[in-house]
N, C-alpha and C positions, 0 to 999 in steps of 0.2 A: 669300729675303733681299730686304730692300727698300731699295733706297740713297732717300737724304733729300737730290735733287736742290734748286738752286735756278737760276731762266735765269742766273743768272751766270755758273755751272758749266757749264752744256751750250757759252754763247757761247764761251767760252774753249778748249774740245773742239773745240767746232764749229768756231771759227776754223783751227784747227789741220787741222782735216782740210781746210777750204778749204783753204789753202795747197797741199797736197798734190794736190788736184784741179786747181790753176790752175797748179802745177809742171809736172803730166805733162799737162794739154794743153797748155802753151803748147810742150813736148818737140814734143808731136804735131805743132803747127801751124807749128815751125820746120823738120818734117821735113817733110813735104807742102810747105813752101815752095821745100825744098833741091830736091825731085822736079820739082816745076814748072818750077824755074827749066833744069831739063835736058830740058825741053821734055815731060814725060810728062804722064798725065792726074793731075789731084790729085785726093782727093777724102774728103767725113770720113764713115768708116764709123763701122758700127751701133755698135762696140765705144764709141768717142770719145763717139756718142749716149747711152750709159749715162751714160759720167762727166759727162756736160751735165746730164743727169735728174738725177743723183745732185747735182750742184753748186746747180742750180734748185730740190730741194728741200729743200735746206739752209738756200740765202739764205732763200727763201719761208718754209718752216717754220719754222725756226730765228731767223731775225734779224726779218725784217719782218714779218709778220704779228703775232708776239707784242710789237711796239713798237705796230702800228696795234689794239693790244686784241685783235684776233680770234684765238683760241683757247689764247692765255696757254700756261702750261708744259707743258700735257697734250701740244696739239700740238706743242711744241716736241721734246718729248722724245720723239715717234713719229715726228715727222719725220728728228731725228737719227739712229733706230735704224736707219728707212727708207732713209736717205742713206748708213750703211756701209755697206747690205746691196749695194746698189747700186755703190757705188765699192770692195769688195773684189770684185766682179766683173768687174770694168774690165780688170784685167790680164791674167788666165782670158781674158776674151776679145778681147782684146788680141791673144794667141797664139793663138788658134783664127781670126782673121781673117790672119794670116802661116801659116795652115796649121801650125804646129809640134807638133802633140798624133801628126803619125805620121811619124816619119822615113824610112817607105819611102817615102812617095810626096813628089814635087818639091810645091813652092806650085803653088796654082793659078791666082792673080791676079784671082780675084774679086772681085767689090763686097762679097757677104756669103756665106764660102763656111759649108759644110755645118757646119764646127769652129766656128764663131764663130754658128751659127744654135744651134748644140745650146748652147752654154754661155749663151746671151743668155736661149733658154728657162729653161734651171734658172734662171738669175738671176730671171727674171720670175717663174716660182711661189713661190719663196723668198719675194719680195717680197710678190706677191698674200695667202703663207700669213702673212706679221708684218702684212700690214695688217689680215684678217680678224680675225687674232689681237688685235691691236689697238683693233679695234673691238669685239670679245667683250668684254674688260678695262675699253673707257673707262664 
């Protein structure tokens, strides 16, 4: 099946998922502000780095690039697919950075523990495998 996209369709998706990306970081960074403000360390883990990558290549792919001409709707539309793959990872690992994928054991208050290394990896092949894929296609 071939959907008969046009960049109007995707901005209007794509805006949509921004929102949702600038919703839960700005979650993130009001929480890290509450932490600080009780004196702890703050700090924005790898998980939050997804949703940025995924936000980064939204705008880029998606809005500005194909207004400055460079790579019109092809890119827009592998950027977008690029940018869910990405930000439905976010919360995956999200929870694997609060440790919650094993309920015997306590958190462990890492920067980037074991849980949020494994789900970052699948994330990152996933991605790797739609870009390849991607590139196969264009």
């Amino acid at each position: 099946m071939v959907l008969d996209l046009n960049l109007m369709d995707i901005w209007g998706v794509a805006g949509i998922l921004m929102g949702f990306q600038i919703a839960s970081f700005t979650w993130r960074i009001s929480r890290e502000v509450d932490v600080g403000e009780r004196d702890y360390v703050t700090w924005l883990p790898p998980a939050d780095l997804l949703n940025l990558t995924s936000m980064v290549t939204l705008a880029g792919g998606v809005f500005v690039f194909p207004v400055l001409t460079v790579g019109g709707l092809v890119l827009a539309e592998h950027s977008f697919g690029l940018a869910v793959i990405l930000f439905m990872g976010y919360p995956f690992a999200l929870a694997g950075h609060y440790d919650m994928y094993n309920m015997e054991t306590p958190r462990s208050y890492e920067y980037f523990p074991l849980q949020e290394k494994i789900v970052i990896l699948l994330v990152a092949c996933l991605a790797i495998l739609y870009i390849v894929g991607s590139l196969a296609h264009a």
